[in-house]
PDB file of N, CA, C and O in Angstrom:
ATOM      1  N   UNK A   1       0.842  -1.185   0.000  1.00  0.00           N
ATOM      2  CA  UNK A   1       0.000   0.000   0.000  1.00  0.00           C
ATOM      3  C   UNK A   1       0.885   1.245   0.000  1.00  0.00           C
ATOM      4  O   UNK A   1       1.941   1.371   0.621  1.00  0.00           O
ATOM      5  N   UNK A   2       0.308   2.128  -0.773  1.00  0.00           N
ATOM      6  CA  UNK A   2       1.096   3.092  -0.660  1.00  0.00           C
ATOM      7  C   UNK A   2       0.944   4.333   0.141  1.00  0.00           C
ATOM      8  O   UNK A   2      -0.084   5.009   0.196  1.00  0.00           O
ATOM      9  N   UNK A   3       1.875   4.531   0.653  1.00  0.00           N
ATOM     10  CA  UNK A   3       1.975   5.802   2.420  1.00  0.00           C
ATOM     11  C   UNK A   3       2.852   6.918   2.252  1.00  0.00           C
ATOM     12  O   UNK A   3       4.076   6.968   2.375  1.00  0.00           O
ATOM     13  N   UNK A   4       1.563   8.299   1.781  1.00  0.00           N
ATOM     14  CA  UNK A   4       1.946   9.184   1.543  1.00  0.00           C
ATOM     15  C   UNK A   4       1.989  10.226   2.880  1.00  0.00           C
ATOM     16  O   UNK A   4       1.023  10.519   3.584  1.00  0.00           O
ATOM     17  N   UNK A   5       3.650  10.791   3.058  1.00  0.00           N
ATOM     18  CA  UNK A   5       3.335  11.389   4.772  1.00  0.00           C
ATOM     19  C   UNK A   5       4.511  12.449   4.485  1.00  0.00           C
ATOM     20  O   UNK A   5       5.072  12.264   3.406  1.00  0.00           O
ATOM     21  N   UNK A   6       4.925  13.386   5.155  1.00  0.00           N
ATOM     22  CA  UNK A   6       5.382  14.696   5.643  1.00  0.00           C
ATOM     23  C   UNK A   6       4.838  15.861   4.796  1.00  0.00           C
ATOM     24  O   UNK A   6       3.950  16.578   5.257  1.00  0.00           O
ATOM     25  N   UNK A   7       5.177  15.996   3.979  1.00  0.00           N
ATOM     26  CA  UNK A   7       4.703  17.972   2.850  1.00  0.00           C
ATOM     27  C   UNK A   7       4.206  16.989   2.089  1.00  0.00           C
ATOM     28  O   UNK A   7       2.984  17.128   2.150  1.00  0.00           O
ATOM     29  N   UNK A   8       4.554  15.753   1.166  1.00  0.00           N
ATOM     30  CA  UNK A   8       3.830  15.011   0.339  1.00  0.00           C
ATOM     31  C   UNK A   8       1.971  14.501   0.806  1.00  0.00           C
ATOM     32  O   UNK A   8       0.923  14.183   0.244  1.00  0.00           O
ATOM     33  N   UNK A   9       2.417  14.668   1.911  1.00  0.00           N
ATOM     34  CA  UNK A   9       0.626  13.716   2.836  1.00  0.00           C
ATOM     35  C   UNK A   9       0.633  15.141   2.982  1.00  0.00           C
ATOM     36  O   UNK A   9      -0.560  15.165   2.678  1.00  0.00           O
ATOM     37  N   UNK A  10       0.958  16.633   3.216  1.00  0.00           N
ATOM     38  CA  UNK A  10       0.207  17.636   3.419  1.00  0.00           C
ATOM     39  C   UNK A  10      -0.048  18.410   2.232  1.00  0.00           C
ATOM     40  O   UNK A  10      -0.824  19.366   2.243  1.00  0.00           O
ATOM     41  N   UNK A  11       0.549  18.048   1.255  1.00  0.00           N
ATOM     42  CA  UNK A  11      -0.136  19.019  -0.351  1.00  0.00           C
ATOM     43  C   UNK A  11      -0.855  17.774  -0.463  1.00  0.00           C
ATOM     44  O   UNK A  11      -0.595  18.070  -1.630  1.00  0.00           O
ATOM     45  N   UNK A  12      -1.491  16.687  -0.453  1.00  0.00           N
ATOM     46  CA  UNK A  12      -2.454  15.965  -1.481  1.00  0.00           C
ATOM     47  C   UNK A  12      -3.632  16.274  -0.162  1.00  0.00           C
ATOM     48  O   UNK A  12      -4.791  16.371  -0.567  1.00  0.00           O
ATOM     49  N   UNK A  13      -3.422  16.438   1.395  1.00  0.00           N
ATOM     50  CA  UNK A  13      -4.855  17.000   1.740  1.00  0.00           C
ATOM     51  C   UNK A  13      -5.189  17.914   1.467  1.00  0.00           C
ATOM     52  O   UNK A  13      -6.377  18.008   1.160  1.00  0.00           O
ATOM     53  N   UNK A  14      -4.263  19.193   1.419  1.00  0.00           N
ATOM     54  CA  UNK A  14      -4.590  20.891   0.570  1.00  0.00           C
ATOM     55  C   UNK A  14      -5.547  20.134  -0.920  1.00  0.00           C
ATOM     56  O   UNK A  14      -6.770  20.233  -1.017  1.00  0.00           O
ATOM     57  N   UNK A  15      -4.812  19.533  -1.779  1.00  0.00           N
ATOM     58  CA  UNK A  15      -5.727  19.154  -2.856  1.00  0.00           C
ATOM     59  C   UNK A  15      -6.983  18.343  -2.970  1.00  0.00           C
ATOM     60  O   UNK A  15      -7.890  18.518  -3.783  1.00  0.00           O
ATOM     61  N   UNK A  16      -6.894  17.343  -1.947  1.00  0.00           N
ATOM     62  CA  UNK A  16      -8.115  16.833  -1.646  1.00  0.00           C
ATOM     63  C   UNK A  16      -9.190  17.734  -0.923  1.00  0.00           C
ATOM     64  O   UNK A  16     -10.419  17.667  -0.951  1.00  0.00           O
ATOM     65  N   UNK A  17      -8.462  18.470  -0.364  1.00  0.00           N
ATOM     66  CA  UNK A  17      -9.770  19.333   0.416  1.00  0.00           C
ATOM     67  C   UNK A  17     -10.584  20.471  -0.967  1.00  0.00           C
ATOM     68  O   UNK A  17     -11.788  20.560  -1.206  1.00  0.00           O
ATOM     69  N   UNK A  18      -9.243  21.329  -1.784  1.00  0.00           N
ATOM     70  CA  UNK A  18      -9.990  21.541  -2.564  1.00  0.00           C
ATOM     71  C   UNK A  18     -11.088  20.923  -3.437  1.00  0.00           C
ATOM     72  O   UNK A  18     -12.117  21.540  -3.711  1.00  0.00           O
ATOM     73  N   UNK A  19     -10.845  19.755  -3.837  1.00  0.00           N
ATOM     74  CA  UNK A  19     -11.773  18.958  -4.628  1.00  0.00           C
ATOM     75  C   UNK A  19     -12.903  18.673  -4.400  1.00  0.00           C
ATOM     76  O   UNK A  19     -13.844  18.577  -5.189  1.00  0.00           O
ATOM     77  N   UNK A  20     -12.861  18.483  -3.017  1.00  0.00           N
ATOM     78  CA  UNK A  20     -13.939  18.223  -2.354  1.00  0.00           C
ATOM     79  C   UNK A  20     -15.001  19.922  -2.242  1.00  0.00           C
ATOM     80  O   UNK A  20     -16.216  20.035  -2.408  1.00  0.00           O
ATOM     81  N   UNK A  21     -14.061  20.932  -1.937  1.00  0.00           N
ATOM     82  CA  UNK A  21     -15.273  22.075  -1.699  1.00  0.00           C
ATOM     83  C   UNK A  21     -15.924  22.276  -3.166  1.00  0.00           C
ATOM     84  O   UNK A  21     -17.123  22.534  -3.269  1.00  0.00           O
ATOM     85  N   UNK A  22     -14.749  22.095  -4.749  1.00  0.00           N
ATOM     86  CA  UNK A  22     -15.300  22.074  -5.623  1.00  0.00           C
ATOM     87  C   UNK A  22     -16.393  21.531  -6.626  1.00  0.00           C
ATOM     88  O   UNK A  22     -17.032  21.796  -7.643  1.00  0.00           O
ATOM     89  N   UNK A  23     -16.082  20.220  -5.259  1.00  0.00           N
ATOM     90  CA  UNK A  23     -17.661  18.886  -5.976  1.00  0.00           C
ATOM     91  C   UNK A  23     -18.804  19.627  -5.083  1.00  0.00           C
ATOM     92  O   UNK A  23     -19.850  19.751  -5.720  1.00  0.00           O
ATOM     93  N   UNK A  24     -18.846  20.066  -3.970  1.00  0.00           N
ATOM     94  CA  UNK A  24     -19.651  20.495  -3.468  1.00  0.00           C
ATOM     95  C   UNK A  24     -20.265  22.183  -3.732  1.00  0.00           C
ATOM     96  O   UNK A  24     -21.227  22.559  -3.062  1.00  0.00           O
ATOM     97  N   UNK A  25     -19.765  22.904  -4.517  1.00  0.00           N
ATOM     98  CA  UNK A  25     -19.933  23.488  -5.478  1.00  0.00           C
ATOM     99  C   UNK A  25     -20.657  23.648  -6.525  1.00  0.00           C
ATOM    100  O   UNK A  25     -21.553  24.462  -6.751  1.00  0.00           O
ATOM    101  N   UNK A  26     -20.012  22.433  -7.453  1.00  0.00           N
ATOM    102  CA  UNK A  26     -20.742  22.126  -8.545  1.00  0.00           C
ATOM    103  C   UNK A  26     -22.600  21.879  -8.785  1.00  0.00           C
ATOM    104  O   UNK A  26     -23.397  21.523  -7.916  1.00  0.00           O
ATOM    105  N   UNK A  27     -22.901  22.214 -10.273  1.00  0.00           N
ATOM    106  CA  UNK A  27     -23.976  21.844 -10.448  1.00  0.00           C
ATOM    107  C   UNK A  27     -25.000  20.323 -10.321  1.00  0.00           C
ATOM    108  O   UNK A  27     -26.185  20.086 -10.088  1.00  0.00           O
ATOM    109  N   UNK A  28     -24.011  19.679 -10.563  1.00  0.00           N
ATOM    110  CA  UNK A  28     -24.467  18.353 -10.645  1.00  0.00           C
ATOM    111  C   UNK A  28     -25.325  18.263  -9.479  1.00  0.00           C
ATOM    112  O   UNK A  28     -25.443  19.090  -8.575  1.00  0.00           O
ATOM    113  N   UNK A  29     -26.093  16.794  -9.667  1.00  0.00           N
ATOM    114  CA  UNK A  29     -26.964  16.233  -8.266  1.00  0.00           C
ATOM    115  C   UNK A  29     -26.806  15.650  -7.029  1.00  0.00           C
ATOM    116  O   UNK A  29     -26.125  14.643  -7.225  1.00  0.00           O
ATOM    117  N   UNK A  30     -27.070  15.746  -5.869  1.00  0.00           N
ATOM    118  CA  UNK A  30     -26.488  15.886  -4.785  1.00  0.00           C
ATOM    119  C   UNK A  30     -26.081  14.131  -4.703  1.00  0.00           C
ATOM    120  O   UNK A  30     -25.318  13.860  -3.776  1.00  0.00           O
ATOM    121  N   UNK A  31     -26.326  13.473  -5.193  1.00  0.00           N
ATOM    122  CA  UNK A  31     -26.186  11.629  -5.264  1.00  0.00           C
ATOM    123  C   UNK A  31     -25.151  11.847  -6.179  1.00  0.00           C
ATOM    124  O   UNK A  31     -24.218  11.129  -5.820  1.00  0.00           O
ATOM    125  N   UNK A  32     -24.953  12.257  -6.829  1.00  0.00           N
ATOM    126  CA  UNK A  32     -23.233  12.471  -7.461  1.00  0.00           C
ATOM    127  C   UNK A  32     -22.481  12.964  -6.778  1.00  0.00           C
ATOM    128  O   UNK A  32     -21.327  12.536  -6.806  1.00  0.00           O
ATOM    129  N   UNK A  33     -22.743  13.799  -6.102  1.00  0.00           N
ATOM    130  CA  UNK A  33     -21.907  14.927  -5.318  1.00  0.00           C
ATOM    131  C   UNK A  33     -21.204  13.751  -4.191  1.00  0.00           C
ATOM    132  O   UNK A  33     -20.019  13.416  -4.180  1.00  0.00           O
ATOM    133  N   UNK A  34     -22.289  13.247  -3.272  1.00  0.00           N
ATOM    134  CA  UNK A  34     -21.777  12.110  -2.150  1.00  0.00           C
ATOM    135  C   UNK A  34     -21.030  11.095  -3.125  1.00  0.00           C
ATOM    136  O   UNK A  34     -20.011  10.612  -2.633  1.00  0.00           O
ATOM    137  N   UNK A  35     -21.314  10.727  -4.281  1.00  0.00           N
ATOM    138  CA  UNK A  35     -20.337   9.791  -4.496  1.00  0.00           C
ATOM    139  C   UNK A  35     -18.868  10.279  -5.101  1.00  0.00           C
ATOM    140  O   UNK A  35     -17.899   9.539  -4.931  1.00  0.00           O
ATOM    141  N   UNK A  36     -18.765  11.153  -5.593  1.00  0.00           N
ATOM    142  CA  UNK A  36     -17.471  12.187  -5.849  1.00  0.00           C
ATOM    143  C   UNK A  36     -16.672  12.440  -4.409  1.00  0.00           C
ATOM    144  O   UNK A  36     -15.460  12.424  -4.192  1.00  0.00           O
ATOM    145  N   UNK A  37     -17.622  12.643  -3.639  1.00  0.00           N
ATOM    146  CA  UNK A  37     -16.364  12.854  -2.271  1.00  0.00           C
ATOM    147  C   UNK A  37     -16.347  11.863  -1.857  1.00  0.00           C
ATOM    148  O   UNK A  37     -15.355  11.752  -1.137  1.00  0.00           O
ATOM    149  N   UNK A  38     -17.193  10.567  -1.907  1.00  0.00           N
ATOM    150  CA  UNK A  38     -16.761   9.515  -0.825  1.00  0.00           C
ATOM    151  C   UNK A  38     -15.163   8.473  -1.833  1.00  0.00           C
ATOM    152  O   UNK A  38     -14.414   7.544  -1.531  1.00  0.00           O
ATOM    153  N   UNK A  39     -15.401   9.540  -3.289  1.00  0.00           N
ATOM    154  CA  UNK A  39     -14.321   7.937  -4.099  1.00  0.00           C
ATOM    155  C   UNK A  39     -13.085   9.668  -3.492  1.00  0.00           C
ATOM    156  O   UNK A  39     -12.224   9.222  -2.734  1.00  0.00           O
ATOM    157  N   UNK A  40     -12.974  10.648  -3.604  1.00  0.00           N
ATOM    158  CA  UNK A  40     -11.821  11.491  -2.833  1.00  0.00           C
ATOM    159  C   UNK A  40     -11.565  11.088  -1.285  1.00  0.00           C
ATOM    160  O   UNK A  40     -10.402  11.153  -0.887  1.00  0.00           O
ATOM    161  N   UNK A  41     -12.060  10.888  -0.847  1.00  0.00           N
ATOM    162  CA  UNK A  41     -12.179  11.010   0.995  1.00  0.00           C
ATOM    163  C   UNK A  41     -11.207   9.092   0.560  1.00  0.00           C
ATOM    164  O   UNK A  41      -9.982   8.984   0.597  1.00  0.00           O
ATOM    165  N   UNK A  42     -12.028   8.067   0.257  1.00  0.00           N
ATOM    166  CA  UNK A  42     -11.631   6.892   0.240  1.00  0.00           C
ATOM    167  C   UNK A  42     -10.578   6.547  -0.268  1.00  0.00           C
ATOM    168  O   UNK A  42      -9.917   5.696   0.328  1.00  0.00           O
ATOM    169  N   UNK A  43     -10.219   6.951  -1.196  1.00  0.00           N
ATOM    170  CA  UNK A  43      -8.795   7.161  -2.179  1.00  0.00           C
ATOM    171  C   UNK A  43      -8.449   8.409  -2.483  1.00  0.00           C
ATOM    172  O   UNK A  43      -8.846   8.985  -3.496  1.00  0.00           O
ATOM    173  N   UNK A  44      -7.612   8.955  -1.541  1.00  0.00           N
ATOM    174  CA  UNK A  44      -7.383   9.945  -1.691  1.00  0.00           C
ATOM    175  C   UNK A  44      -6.161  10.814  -3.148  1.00  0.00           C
ATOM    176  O   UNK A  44      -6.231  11.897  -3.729  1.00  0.00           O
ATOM    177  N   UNK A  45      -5.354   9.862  -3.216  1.00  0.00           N
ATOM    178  CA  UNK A  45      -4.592  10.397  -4.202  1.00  0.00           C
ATOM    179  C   UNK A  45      -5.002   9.550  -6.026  1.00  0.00           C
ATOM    180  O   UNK A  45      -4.724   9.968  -7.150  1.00  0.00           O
ATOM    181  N   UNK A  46      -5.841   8.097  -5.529  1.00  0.00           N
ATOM    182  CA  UNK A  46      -6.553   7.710  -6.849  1.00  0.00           C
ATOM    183  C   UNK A  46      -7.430   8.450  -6.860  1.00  0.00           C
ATOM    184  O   UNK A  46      -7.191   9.247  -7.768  1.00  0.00           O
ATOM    185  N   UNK A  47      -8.410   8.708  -6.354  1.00  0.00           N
ATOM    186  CA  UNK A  47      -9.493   9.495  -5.958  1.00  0.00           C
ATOM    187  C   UNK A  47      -8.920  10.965  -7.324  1.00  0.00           C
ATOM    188  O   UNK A  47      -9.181  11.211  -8.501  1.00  0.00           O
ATOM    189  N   UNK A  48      -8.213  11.466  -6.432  1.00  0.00           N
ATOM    190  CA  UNK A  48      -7.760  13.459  -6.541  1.00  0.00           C
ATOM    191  C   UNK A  48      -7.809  12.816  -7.957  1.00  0.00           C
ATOM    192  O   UNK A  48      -8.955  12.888  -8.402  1.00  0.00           O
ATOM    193  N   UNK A  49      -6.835  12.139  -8.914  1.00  0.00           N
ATOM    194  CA  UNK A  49      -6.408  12.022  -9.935  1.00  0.00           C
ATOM    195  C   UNK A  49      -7.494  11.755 -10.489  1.00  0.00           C
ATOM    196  O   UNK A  49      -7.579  12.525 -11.446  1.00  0.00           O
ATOM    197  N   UNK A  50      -8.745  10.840 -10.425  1.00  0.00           N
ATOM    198  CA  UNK A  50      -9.834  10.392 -11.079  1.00  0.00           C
ATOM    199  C   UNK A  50     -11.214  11.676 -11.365  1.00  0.00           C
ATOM    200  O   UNK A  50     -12.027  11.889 -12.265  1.00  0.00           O
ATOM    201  N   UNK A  51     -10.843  12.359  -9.904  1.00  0.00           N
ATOM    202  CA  UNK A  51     -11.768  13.837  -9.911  1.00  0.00           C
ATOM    203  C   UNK A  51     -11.053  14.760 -10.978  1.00  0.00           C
ATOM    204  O   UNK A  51     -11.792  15.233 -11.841  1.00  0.00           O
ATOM    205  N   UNK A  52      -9.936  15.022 -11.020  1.00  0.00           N
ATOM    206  CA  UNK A  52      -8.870  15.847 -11.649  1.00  0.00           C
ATOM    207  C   UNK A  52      -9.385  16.061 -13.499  1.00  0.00           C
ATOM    208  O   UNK A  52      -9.522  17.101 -14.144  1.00  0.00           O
ATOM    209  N   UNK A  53      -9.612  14.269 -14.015  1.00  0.00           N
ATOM    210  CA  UNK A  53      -9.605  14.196 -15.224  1.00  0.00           C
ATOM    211  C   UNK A  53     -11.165  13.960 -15.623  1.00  0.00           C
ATOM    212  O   UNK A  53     -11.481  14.297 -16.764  1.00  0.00           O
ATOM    213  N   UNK A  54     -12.173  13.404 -14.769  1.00  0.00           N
ATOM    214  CA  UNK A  54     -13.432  13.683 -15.255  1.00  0.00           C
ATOM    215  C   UNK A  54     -14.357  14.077 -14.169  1.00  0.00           C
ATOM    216  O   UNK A  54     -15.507  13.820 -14.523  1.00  0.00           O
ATOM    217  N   UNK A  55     -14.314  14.546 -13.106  1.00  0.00           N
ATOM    218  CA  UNK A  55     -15.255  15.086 -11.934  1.00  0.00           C
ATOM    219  C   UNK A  55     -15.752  16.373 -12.373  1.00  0.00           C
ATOM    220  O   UNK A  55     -15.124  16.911 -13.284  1.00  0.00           O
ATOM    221  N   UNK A  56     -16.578  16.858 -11.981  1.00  0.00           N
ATOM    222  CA  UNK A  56     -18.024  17.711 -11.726  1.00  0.00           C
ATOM    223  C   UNK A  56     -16.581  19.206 -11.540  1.00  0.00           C
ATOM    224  O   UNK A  56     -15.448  19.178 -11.058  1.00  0.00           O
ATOM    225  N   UNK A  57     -17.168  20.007 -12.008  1.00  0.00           N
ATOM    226  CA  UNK A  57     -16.692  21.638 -11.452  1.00  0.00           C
ATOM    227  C   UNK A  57     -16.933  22.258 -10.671  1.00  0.00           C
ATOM    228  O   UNK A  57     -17.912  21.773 -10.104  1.00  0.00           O
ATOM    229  N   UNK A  58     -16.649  23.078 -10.246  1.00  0.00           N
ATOM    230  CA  UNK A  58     -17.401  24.624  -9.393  1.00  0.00           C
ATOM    231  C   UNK A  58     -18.346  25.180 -10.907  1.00  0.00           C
ATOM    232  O   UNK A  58     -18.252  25.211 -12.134  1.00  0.00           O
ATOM    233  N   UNK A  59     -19.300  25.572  -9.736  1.00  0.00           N
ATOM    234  CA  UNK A  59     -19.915  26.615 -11.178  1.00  0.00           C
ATOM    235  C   UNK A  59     -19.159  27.672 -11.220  1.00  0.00           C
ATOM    236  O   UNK A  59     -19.260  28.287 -12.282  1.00  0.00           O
ATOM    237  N   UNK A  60     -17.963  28.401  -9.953  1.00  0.00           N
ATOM    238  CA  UNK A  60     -17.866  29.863  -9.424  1.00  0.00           C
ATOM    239  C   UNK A  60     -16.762  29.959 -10.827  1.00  0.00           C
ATOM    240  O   UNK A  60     -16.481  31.032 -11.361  1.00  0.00           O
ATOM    241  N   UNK A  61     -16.171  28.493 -11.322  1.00  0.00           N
ATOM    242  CA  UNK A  61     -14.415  28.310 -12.217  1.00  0.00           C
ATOM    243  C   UNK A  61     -15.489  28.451 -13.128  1.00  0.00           C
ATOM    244  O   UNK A  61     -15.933  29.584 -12.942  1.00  0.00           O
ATOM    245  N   UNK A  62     -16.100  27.912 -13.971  1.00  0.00           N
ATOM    246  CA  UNK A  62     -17.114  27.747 -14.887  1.00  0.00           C
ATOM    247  C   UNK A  62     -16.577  29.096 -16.186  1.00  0.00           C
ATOM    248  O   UNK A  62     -16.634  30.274 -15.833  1.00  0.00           O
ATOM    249  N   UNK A  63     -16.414  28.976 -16.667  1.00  0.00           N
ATOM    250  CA  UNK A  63     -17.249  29.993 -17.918  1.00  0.00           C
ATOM    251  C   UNK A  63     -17.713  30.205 -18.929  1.00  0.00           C
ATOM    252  O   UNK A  63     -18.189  31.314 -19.170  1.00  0.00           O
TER     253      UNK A  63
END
């Protein structure tokens, strides 16, 4: 398993946390929304990478 820890385990929670305020953000439906943060929260760095390339936006980034 892989064990991400000192500035490496503290920039991927800075990024996971963003992701997460940004799914919660987004337009999409709130049953997407819980499943977007529970695959970030659960896998956090597969997770970030899987949100990164096809997850939901902020509407606020949007234009």
């Amino acid at each position: 398993m892989l064990e991400v820890s000192g500035i490496g385990g503290l920039i991927l929670l800075v990024l996971d946390i963003w992701a997460i305020v940004s799914i919660v953000g987004s337009s999409v439906s709130t049953g997407k929304k819980v499943l977007w943060v529970l695959l970030v929260i659960l896998l956090p760095l597969l997770g970030f990478i899987i949100w990164l390339i096809a997850g939901p936006r902020s509407t606020a980034t949007a234009r």
